[in-house]
N, C-alpha and C positions, 0 to 999 in steps of 0.2 A: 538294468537298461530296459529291461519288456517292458516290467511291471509298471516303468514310468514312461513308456512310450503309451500301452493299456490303459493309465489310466487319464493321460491328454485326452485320446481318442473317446475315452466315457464323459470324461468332462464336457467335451464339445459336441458329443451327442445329447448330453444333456440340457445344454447350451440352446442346443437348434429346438429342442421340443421345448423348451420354457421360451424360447422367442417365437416358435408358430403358435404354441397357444395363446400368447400376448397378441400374435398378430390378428387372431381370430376374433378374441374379445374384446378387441379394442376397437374393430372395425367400422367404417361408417357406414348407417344404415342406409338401406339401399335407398337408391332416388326414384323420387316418387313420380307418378305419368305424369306427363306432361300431355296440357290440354292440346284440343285439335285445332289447327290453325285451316282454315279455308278460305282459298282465293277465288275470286271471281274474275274472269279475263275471256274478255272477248276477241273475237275473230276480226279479221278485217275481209274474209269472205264469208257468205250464205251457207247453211248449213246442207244445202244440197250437192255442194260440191261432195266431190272425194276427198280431199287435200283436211275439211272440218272433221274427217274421220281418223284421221292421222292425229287429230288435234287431238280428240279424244281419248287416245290410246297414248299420248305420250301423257296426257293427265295421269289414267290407269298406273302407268309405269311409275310416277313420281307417287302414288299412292300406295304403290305395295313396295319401292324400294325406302320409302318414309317409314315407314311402317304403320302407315293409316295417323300422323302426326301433323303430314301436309296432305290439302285433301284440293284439287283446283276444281271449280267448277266451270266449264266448260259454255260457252253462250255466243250465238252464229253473229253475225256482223247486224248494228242497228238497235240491240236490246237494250242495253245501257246508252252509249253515245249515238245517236244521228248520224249520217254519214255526211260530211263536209262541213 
């Protein structure tokens, strides 16, 4: 009764090591960078305010929580659209 309880327990150790090494070499290779996407978005207030500086900083944020993948760039009220 050991010896055949012993050698389940070899079997299925051998089992597990002939499936992680198939899991290893079978693997898909890793994925590759992905390009930088940058946004451009403007303010609808001047960039002398305080509130354009907050704008700023929540760009910063989406840039290091992206991991430099989205990148905004940042532009006070008038540069792209006219105002009205």
């Amino acid at each position: 009764m050991r010896q055949r309880l012993f050698r389940t327990c070899m079997m299925m150790a051998w089992l597990a090591m002939v499936a992680a090494l198939l899991s290893w070499v079978v693997a898909p290779p890793p994925a590759s960078a992905q390009k930088t996407i940058t946004l451009q978005m403007q303010a609808s207030w001047p960039a002398s305010l305080t509130i354009f500086d907050n704008f700023k900083m929540f760009a910063e944020r989406v840039d290091k929580l992206s991991g430099g993948r989205l990148k905004i760039e940042t532009l006070p009220a008038g540069t792209i659209v006219p105002p009205f």
